[in-house]
Structure formats: structure tokens, C-alpha cells
DRENDO-1510 file (C-alpha; in Angstrom, 1 decimal, always signed):
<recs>
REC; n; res; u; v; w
REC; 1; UNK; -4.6; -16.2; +12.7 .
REC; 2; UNK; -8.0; -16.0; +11.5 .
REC; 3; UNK; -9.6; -18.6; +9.1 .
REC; 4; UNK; -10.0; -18.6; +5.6 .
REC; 5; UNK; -13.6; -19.0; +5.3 .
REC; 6; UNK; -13.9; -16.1; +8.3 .
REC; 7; UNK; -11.8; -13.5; +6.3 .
REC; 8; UNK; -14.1; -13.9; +3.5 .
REC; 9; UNK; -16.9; -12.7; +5.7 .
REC; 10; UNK; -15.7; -9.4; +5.2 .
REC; 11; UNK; -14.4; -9.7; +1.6 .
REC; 12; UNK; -17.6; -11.2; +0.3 .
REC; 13; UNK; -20.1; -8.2; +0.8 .
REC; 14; UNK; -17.4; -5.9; -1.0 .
REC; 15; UNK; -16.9; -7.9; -4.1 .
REC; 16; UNK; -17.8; -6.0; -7.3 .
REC; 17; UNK; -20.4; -8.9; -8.3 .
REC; 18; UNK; -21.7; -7.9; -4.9 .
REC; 19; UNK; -22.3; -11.5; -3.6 .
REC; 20; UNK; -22.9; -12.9; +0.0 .
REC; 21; UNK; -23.7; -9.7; +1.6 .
REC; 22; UNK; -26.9; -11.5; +3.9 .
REC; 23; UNK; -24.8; -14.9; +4.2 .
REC; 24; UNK; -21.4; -13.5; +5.3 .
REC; 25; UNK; -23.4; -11.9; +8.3 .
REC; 26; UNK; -25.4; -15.1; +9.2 .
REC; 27; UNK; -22.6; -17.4; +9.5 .
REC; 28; UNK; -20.5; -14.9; +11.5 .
REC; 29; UNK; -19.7; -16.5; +14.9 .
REC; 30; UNK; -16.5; -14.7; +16.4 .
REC; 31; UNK; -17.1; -11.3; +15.7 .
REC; 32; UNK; -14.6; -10.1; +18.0 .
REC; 33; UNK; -11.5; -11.7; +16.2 .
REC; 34; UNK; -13.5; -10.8; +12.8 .
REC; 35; UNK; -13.4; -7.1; +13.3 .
REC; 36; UNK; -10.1; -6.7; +14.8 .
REC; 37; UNK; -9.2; -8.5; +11.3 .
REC; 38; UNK; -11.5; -6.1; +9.3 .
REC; 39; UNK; -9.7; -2.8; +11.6 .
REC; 40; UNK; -6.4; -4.1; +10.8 .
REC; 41; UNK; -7.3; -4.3; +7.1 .
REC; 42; UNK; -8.8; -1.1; +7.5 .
REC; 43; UNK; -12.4; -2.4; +6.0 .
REC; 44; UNK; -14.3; -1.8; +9.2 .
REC; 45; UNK; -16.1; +1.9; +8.4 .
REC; 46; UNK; -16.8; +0.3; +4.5 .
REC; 47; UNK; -18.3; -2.7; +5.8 .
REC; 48; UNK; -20.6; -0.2; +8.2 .
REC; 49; UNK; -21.8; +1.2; +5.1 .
REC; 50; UNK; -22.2; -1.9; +3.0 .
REC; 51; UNK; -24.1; -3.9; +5.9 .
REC; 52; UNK; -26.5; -0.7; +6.2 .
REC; 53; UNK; -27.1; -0.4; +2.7 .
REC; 54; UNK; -28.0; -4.0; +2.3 .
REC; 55; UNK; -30.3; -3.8; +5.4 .
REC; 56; UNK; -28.5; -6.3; +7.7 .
REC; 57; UNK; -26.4; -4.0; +10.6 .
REC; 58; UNK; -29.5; -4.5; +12.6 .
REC; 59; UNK; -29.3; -7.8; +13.0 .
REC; 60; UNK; -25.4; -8.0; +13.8 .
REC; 61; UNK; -24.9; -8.0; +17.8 .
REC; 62; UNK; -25.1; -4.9; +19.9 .
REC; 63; UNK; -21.3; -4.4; +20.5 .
REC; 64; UNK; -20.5; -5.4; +16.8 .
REC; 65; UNK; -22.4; -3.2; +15.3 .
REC; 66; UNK; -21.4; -0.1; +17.9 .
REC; 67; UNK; -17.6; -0.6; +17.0 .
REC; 68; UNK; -18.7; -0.7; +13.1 .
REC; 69; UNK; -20.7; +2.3; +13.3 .
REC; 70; UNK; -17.7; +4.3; +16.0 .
REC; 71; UNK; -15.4; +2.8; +13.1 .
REC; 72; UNK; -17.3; +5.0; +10.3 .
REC; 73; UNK; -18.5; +8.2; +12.1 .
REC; 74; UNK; -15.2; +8.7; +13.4 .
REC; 75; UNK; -13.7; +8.0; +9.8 .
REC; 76; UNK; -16.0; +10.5; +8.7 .
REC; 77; UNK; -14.5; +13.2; +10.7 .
REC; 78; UNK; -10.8; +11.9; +9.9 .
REC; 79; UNK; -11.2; +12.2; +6.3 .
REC; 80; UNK; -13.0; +15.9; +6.9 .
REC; 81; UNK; -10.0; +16.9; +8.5 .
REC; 82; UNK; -7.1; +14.9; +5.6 .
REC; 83; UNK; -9.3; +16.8; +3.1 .
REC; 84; UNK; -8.4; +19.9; +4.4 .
REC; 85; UNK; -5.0; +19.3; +4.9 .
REC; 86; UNK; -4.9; +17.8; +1.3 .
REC; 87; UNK; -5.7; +21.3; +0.4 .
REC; 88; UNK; -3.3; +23.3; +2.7 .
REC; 89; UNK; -0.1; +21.2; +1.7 .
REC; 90; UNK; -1.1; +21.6; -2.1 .
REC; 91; UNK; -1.5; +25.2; -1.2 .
REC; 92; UNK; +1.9; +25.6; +0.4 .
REC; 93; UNK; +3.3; +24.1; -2.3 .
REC; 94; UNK; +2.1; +26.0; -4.3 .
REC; 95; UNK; +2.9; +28.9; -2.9 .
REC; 96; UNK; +6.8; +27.7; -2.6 .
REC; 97; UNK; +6.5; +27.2; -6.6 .
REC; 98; UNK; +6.9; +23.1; -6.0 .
REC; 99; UNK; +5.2; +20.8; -9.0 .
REC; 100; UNK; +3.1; +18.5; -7.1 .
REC; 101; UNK; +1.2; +15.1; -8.2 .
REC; 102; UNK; -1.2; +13.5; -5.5 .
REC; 103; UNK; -1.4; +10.1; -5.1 .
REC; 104; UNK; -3.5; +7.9; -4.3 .
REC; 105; UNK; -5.0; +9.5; -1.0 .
REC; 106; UNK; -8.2; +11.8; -1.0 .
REC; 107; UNK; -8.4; +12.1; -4.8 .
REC; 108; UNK; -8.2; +8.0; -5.2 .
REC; 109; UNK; -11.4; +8.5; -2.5 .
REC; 110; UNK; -13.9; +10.8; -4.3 .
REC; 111; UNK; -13.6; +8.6; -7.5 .
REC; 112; UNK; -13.9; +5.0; -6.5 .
REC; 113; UNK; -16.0; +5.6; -3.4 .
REC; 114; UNK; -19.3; +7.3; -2.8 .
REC; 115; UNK; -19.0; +8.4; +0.5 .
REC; 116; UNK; -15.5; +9.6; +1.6 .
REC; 117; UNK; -16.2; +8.3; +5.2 .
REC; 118; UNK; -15.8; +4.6; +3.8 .
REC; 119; UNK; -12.1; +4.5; +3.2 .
REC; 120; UNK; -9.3; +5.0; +5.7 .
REC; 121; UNK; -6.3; +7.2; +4.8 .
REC; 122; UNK; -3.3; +7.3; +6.8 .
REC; 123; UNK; -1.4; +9.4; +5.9 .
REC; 124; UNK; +0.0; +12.4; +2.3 .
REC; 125; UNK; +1.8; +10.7; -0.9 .
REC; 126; UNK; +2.9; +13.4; -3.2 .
REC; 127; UNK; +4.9; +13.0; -5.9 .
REC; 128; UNK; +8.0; +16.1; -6.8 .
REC; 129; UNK; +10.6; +16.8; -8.5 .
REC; 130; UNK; +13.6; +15.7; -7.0 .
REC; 131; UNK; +15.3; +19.3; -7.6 .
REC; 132; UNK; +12.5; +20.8; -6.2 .
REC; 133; UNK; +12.1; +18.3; -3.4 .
REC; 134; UNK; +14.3; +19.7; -0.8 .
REC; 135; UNK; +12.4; +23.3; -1.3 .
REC; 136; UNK; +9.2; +21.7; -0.5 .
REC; 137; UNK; +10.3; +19.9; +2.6 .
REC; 138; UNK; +11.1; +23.2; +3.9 .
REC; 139; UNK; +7.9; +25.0; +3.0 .
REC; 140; UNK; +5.7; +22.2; +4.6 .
REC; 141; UNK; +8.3; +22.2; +7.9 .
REC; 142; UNK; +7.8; +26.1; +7.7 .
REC; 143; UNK; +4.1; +25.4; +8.4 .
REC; 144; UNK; +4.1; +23.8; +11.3 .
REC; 145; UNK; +5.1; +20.2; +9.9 .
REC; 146; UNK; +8.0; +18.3; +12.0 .
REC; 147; UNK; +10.1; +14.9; +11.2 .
REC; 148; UNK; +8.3; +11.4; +12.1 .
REC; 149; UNK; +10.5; +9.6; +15.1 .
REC; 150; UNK; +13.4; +7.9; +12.9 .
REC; 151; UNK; +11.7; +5.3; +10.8 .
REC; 152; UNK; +13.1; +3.6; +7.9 .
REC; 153; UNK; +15.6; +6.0; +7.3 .
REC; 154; UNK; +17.1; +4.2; +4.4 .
REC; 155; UNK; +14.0; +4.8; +2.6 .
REC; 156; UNK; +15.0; +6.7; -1.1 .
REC; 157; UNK; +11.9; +7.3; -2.6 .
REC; 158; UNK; +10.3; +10.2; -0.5 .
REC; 159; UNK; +12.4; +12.4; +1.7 .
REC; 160; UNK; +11.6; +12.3; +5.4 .
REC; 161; UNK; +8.1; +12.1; +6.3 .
REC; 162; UNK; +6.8; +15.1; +8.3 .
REC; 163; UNK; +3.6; +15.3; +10.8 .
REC; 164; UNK; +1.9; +17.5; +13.0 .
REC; 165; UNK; +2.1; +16.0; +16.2 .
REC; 166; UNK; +1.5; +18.5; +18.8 .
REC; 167; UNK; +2.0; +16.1; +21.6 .
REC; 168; UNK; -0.9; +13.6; +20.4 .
REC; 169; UNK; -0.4; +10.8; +22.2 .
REC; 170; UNK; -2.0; +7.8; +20.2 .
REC; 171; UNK; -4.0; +5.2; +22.0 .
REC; 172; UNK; -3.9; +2.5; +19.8 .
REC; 173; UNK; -7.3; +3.2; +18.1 .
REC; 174; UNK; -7.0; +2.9; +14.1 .
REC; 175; UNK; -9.7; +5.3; +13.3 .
REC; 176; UNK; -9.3; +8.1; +15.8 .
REC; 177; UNK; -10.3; +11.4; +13.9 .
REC; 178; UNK; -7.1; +12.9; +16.0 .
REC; 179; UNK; -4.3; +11.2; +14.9 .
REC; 180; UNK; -1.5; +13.1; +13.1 .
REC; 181; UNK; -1.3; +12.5; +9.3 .
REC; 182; UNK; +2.1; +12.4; +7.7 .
REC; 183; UNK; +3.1; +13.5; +4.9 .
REC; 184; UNK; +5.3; +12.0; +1.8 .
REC; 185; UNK; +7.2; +13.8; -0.6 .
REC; 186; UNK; +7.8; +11.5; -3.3 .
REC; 187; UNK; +11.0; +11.7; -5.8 .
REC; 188; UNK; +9.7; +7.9; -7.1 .
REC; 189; UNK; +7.0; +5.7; -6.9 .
REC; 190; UNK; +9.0; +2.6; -5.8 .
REC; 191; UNK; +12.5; +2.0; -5.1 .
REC; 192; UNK; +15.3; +1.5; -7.9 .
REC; 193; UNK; +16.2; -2.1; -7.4 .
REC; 194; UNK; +13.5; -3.2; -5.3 .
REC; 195; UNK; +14.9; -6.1; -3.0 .
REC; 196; UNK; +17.6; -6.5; -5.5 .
REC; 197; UNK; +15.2; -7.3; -8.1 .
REC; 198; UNK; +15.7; -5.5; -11.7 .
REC; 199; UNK; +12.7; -3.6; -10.8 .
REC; 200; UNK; +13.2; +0.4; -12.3 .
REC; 201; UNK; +11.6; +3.5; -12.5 .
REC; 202; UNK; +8.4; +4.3; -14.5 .
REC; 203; UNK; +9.3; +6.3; -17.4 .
REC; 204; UNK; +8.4; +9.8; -16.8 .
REC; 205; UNK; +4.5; +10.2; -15.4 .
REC; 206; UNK; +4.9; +13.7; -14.9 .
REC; 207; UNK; +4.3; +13.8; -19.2 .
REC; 208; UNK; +1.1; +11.9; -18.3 .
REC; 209; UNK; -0.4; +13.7; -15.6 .
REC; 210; UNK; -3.8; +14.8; -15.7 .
REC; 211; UNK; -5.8; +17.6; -13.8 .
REC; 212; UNK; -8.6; +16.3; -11.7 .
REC; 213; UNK; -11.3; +18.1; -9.6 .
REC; 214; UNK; -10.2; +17.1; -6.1 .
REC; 215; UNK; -12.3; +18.5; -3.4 .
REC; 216; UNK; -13.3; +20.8; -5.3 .
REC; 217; UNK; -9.7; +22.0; -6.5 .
REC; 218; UNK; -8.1; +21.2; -9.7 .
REC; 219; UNK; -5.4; +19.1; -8.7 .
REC; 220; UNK; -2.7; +17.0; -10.6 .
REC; 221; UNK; -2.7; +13.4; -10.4 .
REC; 222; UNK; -1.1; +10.4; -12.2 .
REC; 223; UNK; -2.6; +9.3; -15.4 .
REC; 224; UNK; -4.9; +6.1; -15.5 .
REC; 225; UNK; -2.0; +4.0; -16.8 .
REC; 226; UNK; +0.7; +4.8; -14.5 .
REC; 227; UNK; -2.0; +4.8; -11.9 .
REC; 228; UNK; -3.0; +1.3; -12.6 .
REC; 229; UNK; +0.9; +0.1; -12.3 .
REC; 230; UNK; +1.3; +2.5; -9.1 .
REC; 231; UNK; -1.2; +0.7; -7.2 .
REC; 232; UNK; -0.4; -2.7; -8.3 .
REC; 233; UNK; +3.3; -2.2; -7.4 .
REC; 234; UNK; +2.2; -0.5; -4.0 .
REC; 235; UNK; -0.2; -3.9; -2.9 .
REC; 236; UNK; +2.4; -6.3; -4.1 .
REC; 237; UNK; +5.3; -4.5; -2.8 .
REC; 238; UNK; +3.4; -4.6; +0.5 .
REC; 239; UNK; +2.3; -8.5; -0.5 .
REC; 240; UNK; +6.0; -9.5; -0.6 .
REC; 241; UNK; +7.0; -7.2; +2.7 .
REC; 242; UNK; +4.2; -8.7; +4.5 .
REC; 243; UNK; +2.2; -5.6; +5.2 .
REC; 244; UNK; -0.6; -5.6; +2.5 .
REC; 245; UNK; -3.9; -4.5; +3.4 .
REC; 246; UNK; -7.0; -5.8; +1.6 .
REC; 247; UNK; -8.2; -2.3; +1.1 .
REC; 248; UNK; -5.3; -1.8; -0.9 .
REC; 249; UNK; -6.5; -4.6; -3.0 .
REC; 250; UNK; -9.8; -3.2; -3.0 .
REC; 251; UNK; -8.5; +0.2; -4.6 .
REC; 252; UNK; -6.9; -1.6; -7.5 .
REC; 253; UNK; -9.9; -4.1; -8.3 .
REC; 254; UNK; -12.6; -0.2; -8.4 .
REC; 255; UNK; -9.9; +0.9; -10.3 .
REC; 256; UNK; -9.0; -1.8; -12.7 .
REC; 257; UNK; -13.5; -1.5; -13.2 .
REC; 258; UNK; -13.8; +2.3; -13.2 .
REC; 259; UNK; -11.2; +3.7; -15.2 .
REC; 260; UNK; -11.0; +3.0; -19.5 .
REC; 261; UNK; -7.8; +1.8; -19.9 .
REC; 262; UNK; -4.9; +1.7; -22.4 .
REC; 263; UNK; -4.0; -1.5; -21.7 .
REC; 264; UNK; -1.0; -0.9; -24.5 .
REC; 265; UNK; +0.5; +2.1; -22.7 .
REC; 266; UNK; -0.1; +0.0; -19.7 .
REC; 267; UNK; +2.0; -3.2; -20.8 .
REC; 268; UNK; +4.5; -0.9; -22.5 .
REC; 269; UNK; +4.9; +1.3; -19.2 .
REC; 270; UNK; +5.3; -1.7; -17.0 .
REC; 271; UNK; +7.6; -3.8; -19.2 .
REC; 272; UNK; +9.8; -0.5; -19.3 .
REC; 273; UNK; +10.0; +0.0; -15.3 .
REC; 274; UNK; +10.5; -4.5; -15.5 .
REC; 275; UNK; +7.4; -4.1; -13.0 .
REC; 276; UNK; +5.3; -6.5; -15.2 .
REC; 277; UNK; +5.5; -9.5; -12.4 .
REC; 278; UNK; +3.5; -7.1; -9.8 .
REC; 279; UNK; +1.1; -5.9; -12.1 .
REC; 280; UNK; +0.0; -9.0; -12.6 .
REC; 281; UNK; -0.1; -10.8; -9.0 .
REC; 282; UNK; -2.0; -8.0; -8.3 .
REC; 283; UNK; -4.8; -8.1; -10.8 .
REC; 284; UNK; -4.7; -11.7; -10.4 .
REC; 285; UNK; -5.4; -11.2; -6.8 .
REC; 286; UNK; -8.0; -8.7; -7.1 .
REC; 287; UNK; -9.8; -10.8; -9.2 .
REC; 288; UNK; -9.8; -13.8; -7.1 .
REC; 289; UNK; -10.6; -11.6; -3.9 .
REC; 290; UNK; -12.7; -8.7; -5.2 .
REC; 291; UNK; -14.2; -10.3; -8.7 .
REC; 292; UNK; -12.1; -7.5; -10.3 .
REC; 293; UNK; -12.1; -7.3; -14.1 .
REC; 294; UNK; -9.2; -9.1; -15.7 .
REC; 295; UNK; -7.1; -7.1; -18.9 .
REC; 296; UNK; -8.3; -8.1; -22.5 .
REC; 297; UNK; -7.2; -11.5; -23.2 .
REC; 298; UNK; -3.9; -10.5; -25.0 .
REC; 299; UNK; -2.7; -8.2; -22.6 .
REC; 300; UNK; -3.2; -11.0; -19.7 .
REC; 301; UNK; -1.0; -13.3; -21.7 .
REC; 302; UNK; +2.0; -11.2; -22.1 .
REC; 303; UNK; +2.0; -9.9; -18.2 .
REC; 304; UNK; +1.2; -14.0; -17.5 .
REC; 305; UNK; +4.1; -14.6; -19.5 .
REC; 306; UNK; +6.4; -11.8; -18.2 .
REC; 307; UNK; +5.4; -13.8; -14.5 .
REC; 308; UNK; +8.2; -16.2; -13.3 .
REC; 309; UNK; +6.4; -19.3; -13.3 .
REC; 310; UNK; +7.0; -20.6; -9.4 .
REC; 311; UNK; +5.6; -16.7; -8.6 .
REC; 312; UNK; +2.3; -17.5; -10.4 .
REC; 313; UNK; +2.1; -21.3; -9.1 .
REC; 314; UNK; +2.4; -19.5; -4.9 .
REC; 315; UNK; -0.7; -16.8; -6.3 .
REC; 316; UNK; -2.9; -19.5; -7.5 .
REC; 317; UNK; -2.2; -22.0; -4.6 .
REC; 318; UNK; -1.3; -19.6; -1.7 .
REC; 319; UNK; -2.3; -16.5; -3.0 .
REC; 320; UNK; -5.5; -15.3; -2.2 .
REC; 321; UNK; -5.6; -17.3; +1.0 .
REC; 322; UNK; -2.1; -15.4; +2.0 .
REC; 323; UNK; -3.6; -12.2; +1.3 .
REC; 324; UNK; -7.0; -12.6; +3.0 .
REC; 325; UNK; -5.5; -14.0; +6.2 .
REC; 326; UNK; -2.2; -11.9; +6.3 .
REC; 327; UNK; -1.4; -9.9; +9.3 .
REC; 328; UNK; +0.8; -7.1; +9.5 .
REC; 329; UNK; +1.4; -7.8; +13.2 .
REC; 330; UNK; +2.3; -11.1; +13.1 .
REC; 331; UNK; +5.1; -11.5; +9.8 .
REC; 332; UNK; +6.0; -15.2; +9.0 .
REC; 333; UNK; +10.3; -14.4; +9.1 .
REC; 334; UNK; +11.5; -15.3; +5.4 .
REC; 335; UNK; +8.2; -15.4; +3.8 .
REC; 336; UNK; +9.5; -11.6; +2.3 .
REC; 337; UNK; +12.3; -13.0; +0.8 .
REC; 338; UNK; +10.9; -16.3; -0.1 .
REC; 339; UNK; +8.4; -14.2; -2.5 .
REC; 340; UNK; +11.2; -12.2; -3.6 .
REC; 341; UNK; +13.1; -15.2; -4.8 .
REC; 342; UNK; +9.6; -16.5; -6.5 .
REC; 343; UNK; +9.6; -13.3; -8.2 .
REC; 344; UNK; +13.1; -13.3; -9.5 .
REC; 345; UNK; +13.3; -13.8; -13.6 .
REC; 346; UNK; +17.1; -14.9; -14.0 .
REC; 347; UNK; +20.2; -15.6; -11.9 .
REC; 348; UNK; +21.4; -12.3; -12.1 .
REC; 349; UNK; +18.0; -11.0; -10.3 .
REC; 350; UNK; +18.7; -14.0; -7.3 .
REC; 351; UNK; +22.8; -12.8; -7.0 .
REC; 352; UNK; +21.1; -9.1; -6.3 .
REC; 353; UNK; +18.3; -10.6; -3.5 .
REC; 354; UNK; +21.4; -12.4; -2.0 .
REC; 355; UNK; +23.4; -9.3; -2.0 .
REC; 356; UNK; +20.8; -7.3; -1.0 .
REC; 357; UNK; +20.1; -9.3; +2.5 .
REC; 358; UNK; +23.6; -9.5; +2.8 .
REC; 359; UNK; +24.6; -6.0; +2.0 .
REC; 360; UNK; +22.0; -3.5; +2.4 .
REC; 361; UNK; +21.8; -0.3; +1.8 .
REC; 362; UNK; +24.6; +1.9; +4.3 .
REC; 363; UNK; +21.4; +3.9; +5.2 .
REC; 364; UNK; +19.6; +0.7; +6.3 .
REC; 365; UNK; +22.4; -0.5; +8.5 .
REC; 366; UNK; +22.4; +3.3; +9.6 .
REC; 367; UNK; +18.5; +3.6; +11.0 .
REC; 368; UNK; +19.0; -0.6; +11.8 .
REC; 369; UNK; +22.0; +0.3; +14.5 .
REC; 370; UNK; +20.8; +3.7; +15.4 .
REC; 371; UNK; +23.7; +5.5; +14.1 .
REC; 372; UNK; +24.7; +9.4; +14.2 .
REC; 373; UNK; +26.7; +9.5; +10.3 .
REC; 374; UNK; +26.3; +7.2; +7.4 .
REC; 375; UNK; +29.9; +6.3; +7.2 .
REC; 376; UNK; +29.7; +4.7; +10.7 .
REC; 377; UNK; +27.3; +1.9; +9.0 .
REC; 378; UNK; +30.1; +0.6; +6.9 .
REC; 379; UNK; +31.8; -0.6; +10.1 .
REC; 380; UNK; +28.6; -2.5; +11.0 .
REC; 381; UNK; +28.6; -5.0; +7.7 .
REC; 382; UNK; +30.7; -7.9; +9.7 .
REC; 383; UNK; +28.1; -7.6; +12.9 .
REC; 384; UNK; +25.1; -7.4; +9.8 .
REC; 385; UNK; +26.5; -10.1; +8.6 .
REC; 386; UNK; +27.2; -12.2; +12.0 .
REC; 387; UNK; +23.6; -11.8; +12.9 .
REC; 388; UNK; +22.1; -12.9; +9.2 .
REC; 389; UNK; +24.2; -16.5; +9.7 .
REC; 390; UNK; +22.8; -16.8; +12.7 .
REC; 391; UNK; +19.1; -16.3; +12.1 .
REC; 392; UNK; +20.1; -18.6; +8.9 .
REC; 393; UNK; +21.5; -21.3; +10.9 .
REC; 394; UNK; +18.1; -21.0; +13.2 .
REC; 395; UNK; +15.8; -21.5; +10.7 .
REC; 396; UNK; +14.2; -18.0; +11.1 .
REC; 397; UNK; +15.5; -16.3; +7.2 .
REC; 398; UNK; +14.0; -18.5; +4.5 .
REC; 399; UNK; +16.4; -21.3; +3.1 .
REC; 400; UNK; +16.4; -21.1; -0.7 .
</recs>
């Protein structure tokens, strides 16, 4: 895992005080292990651009700075080509008469970066109706658009994901301009009882929603409010399932900076869906990571106090070094649910984590055993339950 000190080489230049751009490339030493951290936090093409802007790619080693500046040309050319797709899915439906909210994705882009070629996008978040979900599944599979390989099938927030695959064959490269994007149709922004937690849905965004020019299209997107708590909830949810990227940080702390805030509708909005705890890990991490702007003084108390004290005691020991260092490939088993306990804010929320490892969702156990019906997963709870002891007994789920 890399060091501390060496993932804030790459965190450093992209601060929003903009500090230790010059000193983060002079005491760089292992530049192999520091970009294959910076790829898998998808950073690389941004810190092309910020090391070029401040005058010091020229100095980085030959091979270093090839893979940064392959890492953003090839960027380049995979957000041309999302862009246009961006459009064509909007357009389809459209067309198939489906209310449509993007999210995050290529309008998130155009307004907290300059140049589109700096962030990496993976893949379509939309958010739909859920009565008028199942029509635009079948408009975007009408155009070409096929079902991912079975992946977390138990997934109820967005239907299937769909792709264009066309027999692409992927390589392993993260920023190849080729690979398939897939696409989300979103009936919520997070799941109804997160992890067991007492975590529910935002109160109605689609009466917030605001039009934005989006390459060049109007386009309807969250408003800043619910925006602010969907990316929050998106890096901690991430955070706590061990796949958090710190670009994702990085989108919150430009955000938390660029957009004028309600922060009353934003504490009332969050303390309705009970997301409050997430809102602020995240902030608190951006700030620590990025130098983000913290909420007015009164709105940081209440989402401080709203934060289970042993959660807040793990961000402001563990927390920033956690999320600089974290690596998607390489989990810690029963850190996840360790942070989920951390998070809980009574006895009822830690019964519903307990029940939740023990008895997950029927469509988990489903896409977990590889089965043909739903029904079949019921069968499965004893073996489920078999293999959890087990693991328990070994050390490898956390002990609480």
C-alpha cells in the first residue's frame, strides 16, 4: 500500500489553496507505484494538466511524464465520445417521452473543471421515474444498448445497467478512449436502508431540478442542495464499501466552493433522508484532503452533532489517511462493516447491520450463488449463514 506522505504527492497540487504543486514533484521518488495510485484514483489526466500549468511536467522523468500525458490525451478523446453519448441517451429518452435528471457525469464536468479532458467518467447516472423506468430501459436497449455481465444484481436503485460492448475486449487500461460506457437508470439516489442503517430517500428532487446548459443542450439536473447531499452520500457510501476514489472527493470539495448554497434546505434535506452522518464525513474529509470550504459555523454544528461520536473520532484519526491511501483492489475484510457500525446512531440501527450481514437481501444471495429465480435464494440463507460463522470464527468479518 502506498505511504501517506506519497499519496499526498498527488493530492497536494490539487488542493483549492493550491499548495505544494513544485514540492510534491521534487520529493517524488517511486513514481511507478505513485501513478498506478493516481490511475486507480483516477487523478492521473488532472494532474497532467496541473503539473503543465504550473510549469513542472518537464522536469518529471521521461516515462512518468509519457503515461501522464497518454493518461490525458486519451481522456480527452474518451470524454468527446461520453459527451456525445450524453446527448444520444437524453435524446432517446426523450423521444420515448421518459423524464430524465443527469447526474453527476458530463454536466458535473463542464462546471467544476475547465477542460473536460481532466476528469475521468466511467460510466451514465440518470435519474427517472420509477413508472417510467421500465419504458426507458427499453428505448435505450432498442438503440443498440445490451445488459452488463450479471453484477450486483440485488442492486434497487437503478435498473440493470446497459452498455454497448460490440465485442470490446478490455485490456486493463483505465483511460482507454474505447471502452464501453454503461449506462444507469436511476429510480433513487442511494438505497432505502443502506447497510441496515436508517438511511431514506431524499424528499422529492425532481421539485428541485433545475435546467442547465450541458454541452450545449438544456438539460435537467439536481438542484445545488440535493446535489451537495448526492455527492456526499455517493463518496461516503463508497468510503464505508471500500471503493472511494479521491476524485470523488475532489468533486464534492469544487462543489462545496463553486456553488452558493442553502445550507438550510441542505440540513433540512439531509436530516429528512437521516443522511446527515455522510454529509458530514464527507465535507469533513474534503476539507482535510482538498482544503474544501467548511458550512457556516451553525450548520457544521448540527451535522457534527447529528455524527455518532466514535464515526467522527475514526475521520479525524483515521480518516484522511484511510481515504488517501485506500485501494479498491486490495479491501481490508470487515473494515465495511466496522464503519457501518461507527456510523450507527442507536441500537435499533446496529440490530438492522447485524440482520443485514446476516440476512441480506433475496436478490443478493441470488447474484452471490448464481441463481436462475429469486425464490431459489431463500433456500441458500442456512449455507449464507454457514459461511458468515466461519469467516467470523477466522477473524476475516470485523468483531464488534
Amino acid at each position: 500500500m502506498i505511504s501517506l506522505d506519497d499519496a499526498r504527492l498527488l493530492t497536494d497540487p490539487l488542493r483549492l489553496d493550491v499548495a505544494g504543486v513544485g514540492l510534491a514533484v521534487a520529493r517524488a521518488s517511486d513514481w511507478d507505484a505513485l501513478l498506478t495510485h493516481a490511475d486507480r484514483h483516477s487523478l492521473t489526466p488532472l494532474l497532467a494538466s496541473a503539473w503543465r500549468a504550473a510549469g513542472v511536467l518537464d522536469s518529471l522523468p521521461p516515462a512518468a511524464r509519457a503515461h501522464l500525458l497518454r493518461a490525458y490525451a486519451d481522456n480527452a478523446a474518451r470524454n468527446r465520445n461520453i459527451c456525445q453519448e450524453l446527448l444520444e441517451i437524453h435524446s432517446r429518452l426523450a423521444a420515448a417521452g421518459v423524464p430524465h435528471l443527469v447526474l453527476k457525469g458530463w454536466a458535473l464536468v463542464e462546471r467544476l473543471y475547465a477542460d473536460p479532458a481532466e476528469r475521468v467518467l466511467y460510466d451514465h447516472d440518470l435519474l427517472v421515474p420509477e413508472d417510467r423506468a421500465q419504458t426507458g430501459h427499453a428505448a435505450l436497449q432498442a438503440a443498440g444498448f445490451r445488459p452488463l455481465p450479471a453484477k450486483d444484481e440485488w442492486v434497487e436503485k437503478h435498473l440493470p445497467p446497459l452498455w454497448r460492448n460490440d465485442g470490446y475486449q478490455w485490456d486493463g487500461y483505465l483511460f482507454d478512449p474505447h471502452y464501453p460506457r454503461p449506462v444507469e437508470l436511476h429510480v433513487r439516489l442511494w438505497e432505502d436502508g443502506w447497510r441496515g442503517l436508517d438511511v431514506r430517500a431524499l424528499p422529492d428532487p425532481w421539485t428541485r431540478a433545475v435546467t442547465r446548459s450541458v454541452a450545449g443542450t438544456p438539460l435537467q439536473v439536481l438542484g445545488d442542495a440535493d446535489a451537495l447531499i448526492h455527492l456526499a452520500m455517493h463518496f461516503a457510501g463508497h468510503l464505508v464499501e471500500r471503493e472511494a476514489r479521491l476524485n470523488q472527493l475532489l468533486d464534492l470539495a469544487r462543489f462545496a466552493a463553486a456553488a452558493e448554497l442553502n445550507w438550510d434546505q441542505v440540513l433540512a434535506l439531509a436530516e429528512a433522508a437521516r443522511v446527515e452522518r455522510f454529509v458530514f464525513a464527507s465535507l469533513w474529509l474534503a476539507h482535510a484532503v482538498f482544503a474544501a470550504p467548511l458550512p457556516p459555523d451553525e450548520a457544521w454544528r448540527r451535522l457534527r452533532a447529528r455524527t455518532p461520536a466514535g464515526f467522527r473520532d475514526w475521520l479525524q484519526t483515521r480518516g484522511a489517511a484511510d481515504a488517501l491511501t485506500s485501494d479498491y483492489r486490495r479491501k481490508h475484510a470487515g473494515q465495511d462493516y466496522r464503519l457501518t457500525f461507527l456510523a450507527a446512531q442507536s441500537l435499533a440501527e446496529k440490530i438492522g447491520i447485524m440482520r443485514f450481514a446476516a440476512l441480506p437481501p433475496l436478490g443478493q444471495l441470488q447474484a452471490k450463488y448464481r441463481l436462475r429465480h429469486r425464490w431459489q435464494a431463500a433456500l441458500l440463507y442456512p449455507r449464507h449463514l454457514a459461511e458468515r460463522a466461519w469467516l467470523y470464527g477466522r477473524g476475516l468479518i470485523f468483531h464488534h
